[in-house]
HTML snippet that shows the backbone in 3Dmol.js (N, CA, C, O; Angstrom):
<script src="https://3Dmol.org/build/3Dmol-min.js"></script>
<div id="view" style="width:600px;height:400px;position:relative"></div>
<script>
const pdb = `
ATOM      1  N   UNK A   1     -59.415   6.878  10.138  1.00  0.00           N
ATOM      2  CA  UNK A   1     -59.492   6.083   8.973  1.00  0.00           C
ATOM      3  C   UNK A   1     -58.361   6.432   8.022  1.00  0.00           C
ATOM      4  O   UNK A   1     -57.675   7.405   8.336  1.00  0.00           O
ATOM      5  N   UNK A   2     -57.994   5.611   6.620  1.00  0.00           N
ATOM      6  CA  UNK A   2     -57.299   5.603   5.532  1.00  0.00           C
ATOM      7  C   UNK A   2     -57.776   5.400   4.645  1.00  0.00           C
ATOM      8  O   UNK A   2     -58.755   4.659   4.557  1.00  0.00           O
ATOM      9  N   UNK A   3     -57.195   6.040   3.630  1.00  0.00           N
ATOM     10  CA  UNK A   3     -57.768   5.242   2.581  1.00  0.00           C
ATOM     11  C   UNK A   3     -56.455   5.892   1.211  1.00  0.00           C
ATOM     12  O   UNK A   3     -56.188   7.052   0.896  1.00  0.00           O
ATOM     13  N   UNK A   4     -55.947   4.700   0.736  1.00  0.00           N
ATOM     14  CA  UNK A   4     -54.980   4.902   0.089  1.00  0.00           C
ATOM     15  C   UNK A   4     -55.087   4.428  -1.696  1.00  0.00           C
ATOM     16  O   UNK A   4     -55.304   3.257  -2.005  1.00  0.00           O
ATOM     17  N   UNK A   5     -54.927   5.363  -2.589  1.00  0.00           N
ATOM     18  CA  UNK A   5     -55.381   4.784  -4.110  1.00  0.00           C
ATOM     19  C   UNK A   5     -54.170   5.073  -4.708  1.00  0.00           C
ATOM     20  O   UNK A   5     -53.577   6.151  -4.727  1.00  0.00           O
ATOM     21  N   UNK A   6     -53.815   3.882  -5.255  1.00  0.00           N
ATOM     22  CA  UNK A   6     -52.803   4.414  -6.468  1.00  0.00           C
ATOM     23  C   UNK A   6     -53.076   4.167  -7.990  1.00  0.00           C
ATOM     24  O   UNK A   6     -53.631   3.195  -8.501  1.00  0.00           O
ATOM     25  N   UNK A   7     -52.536   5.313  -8.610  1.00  0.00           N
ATOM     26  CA  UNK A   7     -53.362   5.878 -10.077  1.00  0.00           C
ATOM     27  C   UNK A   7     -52.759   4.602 -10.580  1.00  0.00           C
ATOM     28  O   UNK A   7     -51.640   4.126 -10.388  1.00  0.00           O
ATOM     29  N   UNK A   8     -53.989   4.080 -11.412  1.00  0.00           N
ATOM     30  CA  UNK A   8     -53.493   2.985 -12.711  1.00  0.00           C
ATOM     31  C   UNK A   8     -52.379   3.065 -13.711  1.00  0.00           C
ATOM     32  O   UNK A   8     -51.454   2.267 -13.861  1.00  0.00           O
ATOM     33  N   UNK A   9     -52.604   4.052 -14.299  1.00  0.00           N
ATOM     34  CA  UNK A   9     -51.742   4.830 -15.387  1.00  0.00           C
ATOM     35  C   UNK A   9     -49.940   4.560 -14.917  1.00  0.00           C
ATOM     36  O   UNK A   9     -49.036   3.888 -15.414  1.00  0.00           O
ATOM     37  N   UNK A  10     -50.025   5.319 -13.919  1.00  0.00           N
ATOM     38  CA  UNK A  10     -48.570   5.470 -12.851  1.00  0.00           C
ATOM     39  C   UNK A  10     -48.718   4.513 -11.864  1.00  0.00           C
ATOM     40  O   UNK A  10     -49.228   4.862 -10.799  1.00  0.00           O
ATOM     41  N   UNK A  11     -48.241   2.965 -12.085  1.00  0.00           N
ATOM     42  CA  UNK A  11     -48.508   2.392 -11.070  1.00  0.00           C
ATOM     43  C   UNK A  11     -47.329   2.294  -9.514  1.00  0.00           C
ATOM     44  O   UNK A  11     -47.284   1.429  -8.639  1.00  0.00           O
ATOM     45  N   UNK A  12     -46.504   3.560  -9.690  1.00  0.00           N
ATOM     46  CA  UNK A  12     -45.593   3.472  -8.191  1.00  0.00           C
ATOM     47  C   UNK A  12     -46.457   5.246  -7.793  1.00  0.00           C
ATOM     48  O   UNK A  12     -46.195   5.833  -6.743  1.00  0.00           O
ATOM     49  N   UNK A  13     -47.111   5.629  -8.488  1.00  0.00           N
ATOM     50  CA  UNK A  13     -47.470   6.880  -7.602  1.00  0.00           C
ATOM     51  C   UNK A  13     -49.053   6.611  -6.514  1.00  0.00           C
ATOM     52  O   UNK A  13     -49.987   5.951  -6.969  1.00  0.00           O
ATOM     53  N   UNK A  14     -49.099   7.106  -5.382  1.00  0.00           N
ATOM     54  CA  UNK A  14     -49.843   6.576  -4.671  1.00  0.00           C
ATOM     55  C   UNK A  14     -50.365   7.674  -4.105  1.00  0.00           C
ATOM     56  O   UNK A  14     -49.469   8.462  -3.801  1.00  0.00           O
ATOM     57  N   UNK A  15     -51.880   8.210  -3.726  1.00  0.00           N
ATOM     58  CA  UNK A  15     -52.660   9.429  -2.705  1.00  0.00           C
ATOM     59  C   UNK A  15     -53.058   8.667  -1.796  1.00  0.00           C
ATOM     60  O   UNK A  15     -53.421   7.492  -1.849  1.00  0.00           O
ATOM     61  N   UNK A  16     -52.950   9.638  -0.637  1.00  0.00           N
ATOM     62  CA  UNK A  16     -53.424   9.023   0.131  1.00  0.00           C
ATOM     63  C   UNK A  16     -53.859  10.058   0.878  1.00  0.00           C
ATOM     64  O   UNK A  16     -53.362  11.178   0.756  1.00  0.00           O
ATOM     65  N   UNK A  17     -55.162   9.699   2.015  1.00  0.00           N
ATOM     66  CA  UNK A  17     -55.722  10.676   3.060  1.00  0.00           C
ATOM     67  C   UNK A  17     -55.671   9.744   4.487  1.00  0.00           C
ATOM     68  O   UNK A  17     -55.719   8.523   4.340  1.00  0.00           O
ATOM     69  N   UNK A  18     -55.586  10.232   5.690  1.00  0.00           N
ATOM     70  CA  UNK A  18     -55.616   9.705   6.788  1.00  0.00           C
ATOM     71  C   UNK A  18     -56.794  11.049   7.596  1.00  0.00           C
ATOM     72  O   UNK A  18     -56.821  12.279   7.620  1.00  0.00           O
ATOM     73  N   UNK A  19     -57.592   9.977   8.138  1.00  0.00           N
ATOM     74  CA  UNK A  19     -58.307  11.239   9.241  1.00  0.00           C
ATOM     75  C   UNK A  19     -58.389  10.948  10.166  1.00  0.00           C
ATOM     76  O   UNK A  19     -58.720   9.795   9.890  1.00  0.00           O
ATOM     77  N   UNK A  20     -58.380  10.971  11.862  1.00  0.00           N
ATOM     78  CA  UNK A  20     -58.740  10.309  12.917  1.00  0.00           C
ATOM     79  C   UNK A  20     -59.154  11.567  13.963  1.00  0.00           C
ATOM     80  O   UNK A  20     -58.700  12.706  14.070  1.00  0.00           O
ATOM     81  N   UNK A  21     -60.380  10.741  14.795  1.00  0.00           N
ATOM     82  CA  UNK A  21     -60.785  12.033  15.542  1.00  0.00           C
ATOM     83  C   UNK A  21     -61.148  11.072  16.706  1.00  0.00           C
ATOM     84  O   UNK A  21     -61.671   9.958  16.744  1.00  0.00           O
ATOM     85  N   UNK A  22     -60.605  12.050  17.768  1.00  0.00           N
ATOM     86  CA  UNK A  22     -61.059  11.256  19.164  1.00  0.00           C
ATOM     87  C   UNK A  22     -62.047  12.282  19.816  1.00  0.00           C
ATOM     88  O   UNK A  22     -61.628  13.433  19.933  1.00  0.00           O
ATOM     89  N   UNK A  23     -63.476  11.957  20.311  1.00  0.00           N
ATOM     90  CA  UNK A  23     -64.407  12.594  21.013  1.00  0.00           C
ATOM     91  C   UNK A  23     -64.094  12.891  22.193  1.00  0.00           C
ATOM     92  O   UNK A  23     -63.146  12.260  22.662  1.00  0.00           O
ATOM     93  N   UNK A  24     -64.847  14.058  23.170  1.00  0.00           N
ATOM     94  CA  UNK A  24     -64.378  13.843  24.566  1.00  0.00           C
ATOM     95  C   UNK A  24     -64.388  12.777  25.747  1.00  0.00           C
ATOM     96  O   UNK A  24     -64.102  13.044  26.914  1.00  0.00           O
ATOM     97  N   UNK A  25     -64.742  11.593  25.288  1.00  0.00           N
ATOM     98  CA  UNK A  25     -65.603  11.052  25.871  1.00  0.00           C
ATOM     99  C   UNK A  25     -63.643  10.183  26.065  1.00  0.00           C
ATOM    100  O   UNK A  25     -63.429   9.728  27.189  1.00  0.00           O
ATOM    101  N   UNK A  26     -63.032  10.110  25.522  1.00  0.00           N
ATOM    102  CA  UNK A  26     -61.597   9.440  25.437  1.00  0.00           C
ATOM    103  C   UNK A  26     -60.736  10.674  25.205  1.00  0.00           C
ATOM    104  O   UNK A  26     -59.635  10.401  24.726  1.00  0.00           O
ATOM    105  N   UNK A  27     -60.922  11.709  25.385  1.00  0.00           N
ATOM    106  CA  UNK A  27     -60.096  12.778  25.553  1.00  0.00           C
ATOM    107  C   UNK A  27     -59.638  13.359  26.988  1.00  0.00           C
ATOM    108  O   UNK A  27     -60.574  13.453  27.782  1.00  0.00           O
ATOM    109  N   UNK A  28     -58.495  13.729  27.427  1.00  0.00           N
ATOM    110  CA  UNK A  28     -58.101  13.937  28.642  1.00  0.00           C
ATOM    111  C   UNK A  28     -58.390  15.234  29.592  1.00  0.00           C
ATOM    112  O   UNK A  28     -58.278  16.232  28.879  1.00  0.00           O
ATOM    113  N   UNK A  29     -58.776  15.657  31.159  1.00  0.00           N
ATOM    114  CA  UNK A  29     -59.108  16.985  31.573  1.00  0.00           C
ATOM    115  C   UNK A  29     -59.960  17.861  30.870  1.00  0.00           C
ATOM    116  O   UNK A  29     -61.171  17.677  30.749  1.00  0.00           O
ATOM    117  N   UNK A  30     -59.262  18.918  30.356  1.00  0.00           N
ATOM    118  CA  UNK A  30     -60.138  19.975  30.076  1.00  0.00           C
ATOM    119  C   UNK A  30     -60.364  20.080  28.217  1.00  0.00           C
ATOM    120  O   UNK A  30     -60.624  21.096  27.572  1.00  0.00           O
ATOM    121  N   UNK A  31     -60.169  18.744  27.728  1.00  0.00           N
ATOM    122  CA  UNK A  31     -59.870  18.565  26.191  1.00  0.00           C
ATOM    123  C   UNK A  31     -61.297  18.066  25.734  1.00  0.00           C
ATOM    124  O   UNK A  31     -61.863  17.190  26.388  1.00  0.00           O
ATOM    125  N   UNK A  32     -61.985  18.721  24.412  1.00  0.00           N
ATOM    126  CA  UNK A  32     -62.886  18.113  23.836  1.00  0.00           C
ATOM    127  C   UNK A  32     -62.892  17.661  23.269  1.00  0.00           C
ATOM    128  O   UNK A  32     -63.771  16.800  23.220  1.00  0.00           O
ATOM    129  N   UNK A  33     -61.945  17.761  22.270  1.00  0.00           N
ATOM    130  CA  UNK A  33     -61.773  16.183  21.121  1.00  0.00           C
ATOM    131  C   UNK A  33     -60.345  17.270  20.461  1.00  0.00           C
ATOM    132  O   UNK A  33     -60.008  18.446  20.594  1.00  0.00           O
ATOM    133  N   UNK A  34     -59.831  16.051  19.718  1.00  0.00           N
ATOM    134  CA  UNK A  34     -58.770  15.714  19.144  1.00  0.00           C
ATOM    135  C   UNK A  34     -58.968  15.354  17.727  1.00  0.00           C
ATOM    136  O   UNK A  34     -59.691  14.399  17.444  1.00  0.00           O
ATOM    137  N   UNK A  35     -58.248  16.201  16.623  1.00  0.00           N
ATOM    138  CA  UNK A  35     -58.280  15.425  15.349  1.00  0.00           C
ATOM    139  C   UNK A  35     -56.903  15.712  14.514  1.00  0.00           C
ATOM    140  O   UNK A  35     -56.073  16.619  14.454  1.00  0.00           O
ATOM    141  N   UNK A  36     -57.120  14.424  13.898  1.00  0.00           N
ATOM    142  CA  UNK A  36     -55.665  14.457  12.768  1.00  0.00           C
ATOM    143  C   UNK A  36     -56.184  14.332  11.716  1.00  0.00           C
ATOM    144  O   UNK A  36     -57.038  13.462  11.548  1.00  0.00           O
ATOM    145  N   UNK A  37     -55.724  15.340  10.538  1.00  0.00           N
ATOM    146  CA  UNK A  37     -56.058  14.918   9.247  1.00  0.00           C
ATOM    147  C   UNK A  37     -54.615  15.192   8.648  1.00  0.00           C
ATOM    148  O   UNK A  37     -53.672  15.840   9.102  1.00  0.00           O
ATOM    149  N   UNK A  38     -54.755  14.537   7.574  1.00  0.00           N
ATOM    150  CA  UNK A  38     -53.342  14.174   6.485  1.00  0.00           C
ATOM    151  C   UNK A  38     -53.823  13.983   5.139  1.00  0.00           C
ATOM    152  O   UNK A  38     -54.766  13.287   4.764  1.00  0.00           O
ATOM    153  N   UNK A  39     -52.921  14.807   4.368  1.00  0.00           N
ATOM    154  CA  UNK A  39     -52.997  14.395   2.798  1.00  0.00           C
ATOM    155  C   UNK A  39     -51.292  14.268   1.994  1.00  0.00           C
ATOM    156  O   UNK A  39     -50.442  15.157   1.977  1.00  0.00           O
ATOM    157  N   UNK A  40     -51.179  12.729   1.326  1.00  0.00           N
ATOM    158  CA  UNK A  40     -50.031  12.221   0.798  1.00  0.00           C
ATOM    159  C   UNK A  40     -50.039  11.801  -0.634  1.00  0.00           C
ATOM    160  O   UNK A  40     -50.892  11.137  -1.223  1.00  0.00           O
ATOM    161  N   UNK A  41     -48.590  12.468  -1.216  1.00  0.00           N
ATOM    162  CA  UNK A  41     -48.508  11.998  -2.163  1.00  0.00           C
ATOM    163  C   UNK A  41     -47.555  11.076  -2.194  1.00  0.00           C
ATOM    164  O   UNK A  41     -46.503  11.702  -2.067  1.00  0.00           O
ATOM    165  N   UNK A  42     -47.273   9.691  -2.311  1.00  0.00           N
ATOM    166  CA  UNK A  42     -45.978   8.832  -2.439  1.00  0.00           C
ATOM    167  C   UNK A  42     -45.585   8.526  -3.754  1.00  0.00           C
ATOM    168  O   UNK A  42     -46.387   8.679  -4.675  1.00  0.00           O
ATOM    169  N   UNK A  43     -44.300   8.058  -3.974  1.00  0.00           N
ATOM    170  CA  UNK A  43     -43.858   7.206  -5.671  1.00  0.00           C
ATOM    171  C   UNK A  43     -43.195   6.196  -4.377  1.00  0.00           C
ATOM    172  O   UNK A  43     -42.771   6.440  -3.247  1.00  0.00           O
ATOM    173  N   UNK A  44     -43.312   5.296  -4.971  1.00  0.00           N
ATOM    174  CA  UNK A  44     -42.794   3.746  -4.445  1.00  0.00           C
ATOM    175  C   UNK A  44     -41.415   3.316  -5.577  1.00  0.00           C
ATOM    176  O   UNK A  44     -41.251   3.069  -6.772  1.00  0.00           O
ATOM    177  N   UNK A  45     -40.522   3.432  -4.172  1.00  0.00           N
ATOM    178  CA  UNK A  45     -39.363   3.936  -4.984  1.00  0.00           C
ATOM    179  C   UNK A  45     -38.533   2.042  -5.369  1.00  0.00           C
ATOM    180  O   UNK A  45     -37.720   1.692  -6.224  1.00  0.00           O
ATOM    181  N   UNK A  46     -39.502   0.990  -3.886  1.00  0.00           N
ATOM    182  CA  UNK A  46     -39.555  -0.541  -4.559  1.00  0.00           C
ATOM    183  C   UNK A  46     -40.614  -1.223  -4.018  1.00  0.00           C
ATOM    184  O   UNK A  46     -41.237  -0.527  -3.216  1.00  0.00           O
ATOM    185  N   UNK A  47     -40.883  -1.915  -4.110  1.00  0.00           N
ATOM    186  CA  UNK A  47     -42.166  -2.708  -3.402  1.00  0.00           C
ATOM    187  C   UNK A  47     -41.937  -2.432  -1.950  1.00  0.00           C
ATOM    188  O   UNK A  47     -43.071  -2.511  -1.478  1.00  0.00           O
ATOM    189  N   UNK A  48     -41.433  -2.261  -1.354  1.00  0.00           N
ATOM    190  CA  UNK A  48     -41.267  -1.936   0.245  1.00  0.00           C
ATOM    191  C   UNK A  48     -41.064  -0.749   0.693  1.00  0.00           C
ATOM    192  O   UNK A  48     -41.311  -0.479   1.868  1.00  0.00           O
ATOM    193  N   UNK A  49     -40.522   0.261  -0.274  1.00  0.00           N
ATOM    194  CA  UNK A  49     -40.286   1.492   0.123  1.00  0.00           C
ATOM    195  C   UNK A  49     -41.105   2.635  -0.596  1.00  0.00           C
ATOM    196  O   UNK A  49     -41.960   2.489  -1.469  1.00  0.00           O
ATOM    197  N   UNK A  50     -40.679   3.722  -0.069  1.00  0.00           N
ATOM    198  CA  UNK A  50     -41.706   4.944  -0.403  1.00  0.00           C
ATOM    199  C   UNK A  50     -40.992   6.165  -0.336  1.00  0.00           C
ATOM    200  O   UNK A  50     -40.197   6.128   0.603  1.00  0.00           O
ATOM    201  N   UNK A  51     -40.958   7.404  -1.063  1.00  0.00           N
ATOM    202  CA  UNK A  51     -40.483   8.658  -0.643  1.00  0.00           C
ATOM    203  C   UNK A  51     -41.889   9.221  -0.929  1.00  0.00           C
ATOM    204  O   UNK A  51     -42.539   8.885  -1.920  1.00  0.00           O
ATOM    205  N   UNK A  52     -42.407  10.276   0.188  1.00  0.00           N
ATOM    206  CA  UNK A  52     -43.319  10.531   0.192  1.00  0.00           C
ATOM    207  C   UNK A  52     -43.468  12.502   0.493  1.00  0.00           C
ATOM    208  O   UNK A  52     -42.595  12.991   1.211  1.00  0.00           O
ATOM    209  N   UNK A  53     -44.357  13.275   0.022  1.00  0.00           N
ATOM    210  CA  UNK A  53     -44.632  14.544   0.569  1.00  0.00           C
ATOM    211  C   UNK A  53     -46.042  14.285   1.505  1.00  0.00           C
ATOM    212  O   UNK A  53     -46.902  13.436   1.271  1.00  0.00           O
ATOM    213  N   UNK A  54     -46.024  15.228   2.589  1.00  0.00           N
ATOM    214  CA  UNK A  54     -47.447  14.912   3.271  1.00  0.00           C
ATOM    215  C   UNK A  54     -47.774  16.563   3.837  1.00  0.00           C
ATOM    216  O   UNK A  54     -46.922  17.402   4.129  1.00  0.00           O
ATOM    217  N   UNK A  55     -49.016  16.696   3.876  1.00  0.00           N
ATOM    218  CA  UNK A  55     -49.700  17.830   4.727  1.00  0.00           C
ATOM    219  C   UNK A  55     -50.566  17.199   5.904  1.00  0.00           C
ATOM    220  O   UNK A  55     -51.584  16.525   5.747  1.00  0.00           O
ATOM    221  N   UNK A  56     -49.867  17.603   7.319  1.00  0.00           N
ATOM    222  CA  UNK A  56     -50.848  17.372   8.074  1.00  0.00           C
ATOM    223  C   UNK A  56     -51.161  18.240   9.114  1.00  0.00           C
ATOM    224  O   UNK A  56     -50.691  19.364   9.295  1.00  0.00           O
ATOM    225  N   UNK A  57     -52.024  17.623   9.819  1.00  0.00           N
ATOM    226  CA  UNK A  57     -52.485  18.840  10.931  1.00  0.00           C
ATOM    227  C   UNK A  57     -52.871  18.001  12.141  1.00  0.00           C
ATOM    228  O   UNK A  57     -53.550  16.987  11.981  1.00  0.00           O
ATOM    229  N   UNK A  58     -52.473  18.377  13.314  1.00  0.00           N
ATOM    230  CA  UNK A  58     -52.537  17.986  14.946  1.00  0.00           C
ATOM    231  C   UNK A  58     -53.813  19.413  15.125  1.00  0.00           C
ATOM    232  O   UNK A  58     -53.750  20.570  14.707  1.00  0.00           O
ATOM    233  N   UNK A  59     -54.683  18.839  15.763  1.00  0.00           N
ATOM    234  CA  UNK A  59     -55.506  19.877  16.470  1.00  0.00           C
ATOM    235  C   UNK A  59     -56.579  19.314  17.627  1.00  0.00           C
ATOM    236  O   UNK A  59     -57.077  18.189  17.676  1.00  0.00           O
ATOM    237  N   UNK A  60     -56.777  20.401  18.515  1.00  0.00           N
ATOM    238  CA  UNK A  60     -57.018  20.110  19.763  1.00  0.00           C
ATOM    239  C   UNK A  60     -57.610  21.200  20.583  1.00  0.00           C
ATOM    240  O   UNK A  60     -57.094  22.252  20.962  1.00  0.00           O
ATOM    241  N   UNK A  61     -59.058  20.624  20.817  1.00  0.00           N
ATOM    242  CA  UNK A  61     -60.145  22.300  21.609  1.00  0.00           C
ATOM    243  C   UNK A  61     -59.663  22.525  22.991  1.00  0.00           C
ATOM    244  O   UNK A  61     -59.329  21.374  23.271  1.00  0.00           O
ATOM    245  N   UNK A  62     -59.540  22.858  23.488  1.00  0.00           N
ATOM    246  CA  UNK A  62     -58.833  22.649  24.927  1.00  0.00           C
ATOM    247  C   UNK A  62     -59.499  24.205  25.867  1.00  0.00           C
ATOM    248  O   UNK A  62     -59.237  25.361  25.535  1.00  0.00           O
ATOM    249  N   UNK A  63     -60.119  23.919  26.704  1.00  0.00           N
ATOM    250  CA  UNK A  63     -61.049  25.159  26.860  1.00  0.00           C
ATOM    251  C   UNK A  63     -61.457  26.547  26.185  1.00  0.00           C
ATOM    252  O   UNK A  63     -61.222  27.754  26.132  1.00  0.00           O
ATOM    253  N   UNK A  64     -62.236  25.498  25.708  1.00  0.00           N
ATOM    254  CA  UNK A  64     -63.329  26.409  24.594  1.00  0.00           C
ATOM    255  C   UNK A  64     -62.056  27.180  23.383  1.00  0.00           C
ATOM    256  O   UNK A  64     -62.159  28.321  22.934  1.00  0.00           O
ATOM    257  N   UNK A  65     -61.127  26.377  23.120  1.00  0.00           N
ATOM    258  CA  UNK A  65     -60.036  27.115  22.461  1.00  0.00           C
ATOM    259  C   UNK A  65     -59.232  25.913  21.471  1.00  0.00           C
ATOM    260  O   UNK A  65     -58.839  24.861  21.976  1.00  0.00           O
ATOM    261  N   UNK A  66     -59.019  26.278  19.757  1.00  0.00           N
ATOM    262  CA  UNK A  66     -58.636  25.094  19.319  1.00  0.00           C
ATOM    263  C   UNK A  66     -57.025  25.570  18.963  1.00  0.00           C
ATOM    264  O   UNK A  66     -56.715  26.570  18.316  1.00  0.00           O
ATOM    265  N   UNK A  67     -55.966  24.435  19.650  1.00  0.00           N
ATOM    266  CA  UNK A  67     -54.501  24.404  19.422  1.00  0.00           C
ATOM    267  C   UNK A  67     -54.078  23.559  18.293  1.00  0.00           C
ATOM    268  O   UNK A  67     -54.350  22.371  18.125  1.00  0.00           O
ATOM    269  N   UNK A  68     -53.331  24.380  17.494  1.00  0.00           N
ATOM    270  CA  UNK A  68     -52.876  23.573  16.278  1.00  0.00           C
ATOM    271  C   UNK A  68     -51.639  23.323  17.000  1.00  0.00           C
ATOM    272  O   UNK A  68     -50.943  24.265  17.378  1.00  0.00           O
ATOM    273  N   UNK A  69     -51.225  21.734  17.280  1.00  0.00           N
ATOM    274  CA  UNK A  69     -50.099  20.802  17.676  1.00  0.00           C
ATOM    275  C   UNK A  69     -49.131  21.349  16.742  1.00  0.00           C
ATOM    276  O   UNK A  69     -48.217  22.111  17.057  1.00  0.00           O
ATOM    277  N   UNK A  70     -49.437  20.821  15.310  1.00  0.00           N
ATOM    278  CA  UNK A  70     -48.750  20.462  14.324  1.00  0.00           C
ATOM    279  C   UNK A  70     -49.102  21.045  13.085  1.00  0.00           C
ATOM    280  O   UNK A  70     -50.008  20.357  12.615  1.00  0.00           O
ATOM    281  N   UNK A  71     -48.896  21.739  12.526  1.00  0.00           N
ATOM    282  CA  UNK A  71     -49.527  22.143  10.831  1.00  0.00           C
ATOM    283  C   UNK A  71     -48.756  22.729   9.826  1.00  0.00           C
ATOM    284  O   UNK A  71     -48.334  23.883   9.755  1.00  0.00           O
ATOM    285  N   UNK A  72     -48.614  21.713   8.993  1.00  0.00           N
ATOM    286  CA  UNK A  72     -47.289  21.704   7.342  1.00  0.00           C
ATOM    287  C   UNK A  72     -47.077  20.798   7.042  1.00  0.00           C
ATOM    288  O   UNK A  72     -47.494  19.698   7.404  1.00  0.00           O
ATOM    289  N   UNK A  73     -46.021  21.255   5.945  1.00  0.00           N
ATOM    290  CA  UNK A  73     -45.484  19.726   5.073  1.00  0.00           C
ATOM    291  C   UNK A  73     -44.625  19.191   5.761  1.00  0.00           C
ATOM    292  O   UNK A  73     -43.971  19.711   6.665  1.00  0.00           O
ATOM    293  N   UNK A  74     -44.577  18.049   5.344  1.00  0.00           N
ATOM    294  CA  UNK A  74     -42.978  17.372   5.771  1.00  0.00           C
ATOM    295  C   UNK A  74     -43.032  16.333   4.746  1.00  0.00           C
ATOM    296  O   UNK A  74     -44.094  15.894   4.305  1.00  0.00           O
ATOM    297  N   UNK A  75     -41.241  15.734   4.167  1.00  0.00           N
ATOM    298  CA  UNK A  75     -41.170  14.737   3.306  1.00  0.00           C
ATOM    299  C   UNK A  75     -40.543  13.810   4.356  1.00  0.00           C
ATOM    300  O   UNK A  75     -40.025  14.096   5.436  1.00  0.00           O
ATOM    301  N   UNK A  76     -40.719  12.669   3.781  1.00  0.00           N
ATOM    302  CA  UNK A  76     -40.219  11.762   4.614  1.00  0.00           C
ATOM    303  C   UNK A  76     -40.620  10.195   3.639  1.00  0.00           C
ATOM    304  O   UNK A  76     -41.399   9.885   2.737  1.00  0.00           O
ATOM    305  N   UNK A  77     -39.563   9.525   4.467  1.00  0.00           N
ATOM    306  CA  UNK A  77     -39.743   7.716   3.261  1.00  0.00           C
ATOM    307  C   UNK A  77     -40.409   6.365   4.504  1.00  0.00           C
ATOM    308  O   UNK A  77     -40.018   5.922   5.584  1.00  0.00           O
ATOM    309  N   UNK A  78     -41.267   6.178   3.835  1.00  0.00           N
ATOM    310  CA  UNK A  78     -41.799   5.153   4.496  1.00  0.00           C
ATOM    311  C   UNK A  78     -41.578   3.430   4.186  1.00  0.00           C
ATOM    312  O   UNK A  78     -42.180   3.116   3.159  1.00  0.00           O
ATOM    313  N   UNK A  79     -41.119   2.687   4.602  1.00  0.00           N
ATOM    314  CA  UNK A  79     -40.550   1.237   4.898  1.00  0.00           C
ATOM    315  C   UNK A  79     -41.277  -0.141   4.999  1.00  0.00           C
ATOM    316  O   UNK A  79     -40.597  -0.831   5.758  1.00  0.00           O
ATOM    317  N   UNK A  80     -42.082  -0.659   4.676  1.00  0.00           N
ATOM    318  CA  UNK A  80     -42.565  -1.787   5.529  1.00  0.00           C
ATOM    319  C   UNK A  80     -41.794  -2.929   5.104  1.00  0.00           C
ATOM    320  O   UNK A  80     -40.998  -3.289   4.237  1.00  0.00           O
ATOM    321  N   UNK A  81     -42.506  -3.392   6.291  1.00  0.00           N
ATOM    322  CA  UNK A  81     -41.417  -5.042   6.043  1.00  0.00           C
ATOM    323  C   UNK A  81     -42.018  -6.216   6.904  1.00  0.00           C
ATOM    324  O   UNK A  81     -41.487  -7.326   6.889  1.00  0.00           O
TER     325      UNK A  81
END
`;
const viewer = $3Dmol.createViewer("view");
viewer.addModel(pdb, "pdb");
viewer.setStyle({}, {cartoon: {color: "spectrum"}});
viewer.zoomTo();
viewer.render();
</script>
């Protein structure tokens, strides 16, 4: 899931959280589930663009044992169009 709010007050600053979790049941071999969580802060630098800070985390049980993929910040600018 997402779910993205941006403060009234500051209307180009934006939070955001992302969570997604896959059960074993769609997880591969010897894997019990899978989850991503994320927390973002963006300023919307124009209606289409974004410079953003994020914390996230890749993780993964993998016999009887949980592997962090991925875990820290990273900045990065996001685009749509």
């Amino acid at each position: 899931g997402m779910l993205r709010y941006a403060i009234p007050q500051e209307n180009r600053l934006i939070l955001g959280i992302d969570a997604y979790y896959a059960p074993p049941i769609v997880s591969f071999k010897d894997a019990k589930r899978f989850y991503e969580l994320a927390a973002r802060i963006q300023y919307e630098l124009f209606p289409t663009a974004g410079a953003y800070v994020e914390y996230r985390k890749y993780t993964m049980e993998f016999r009887k044992k949980d592997i962090n993929f991925e875990e820290g910040f990273r900045v990065g600018m996001q685009i749509t169009f």
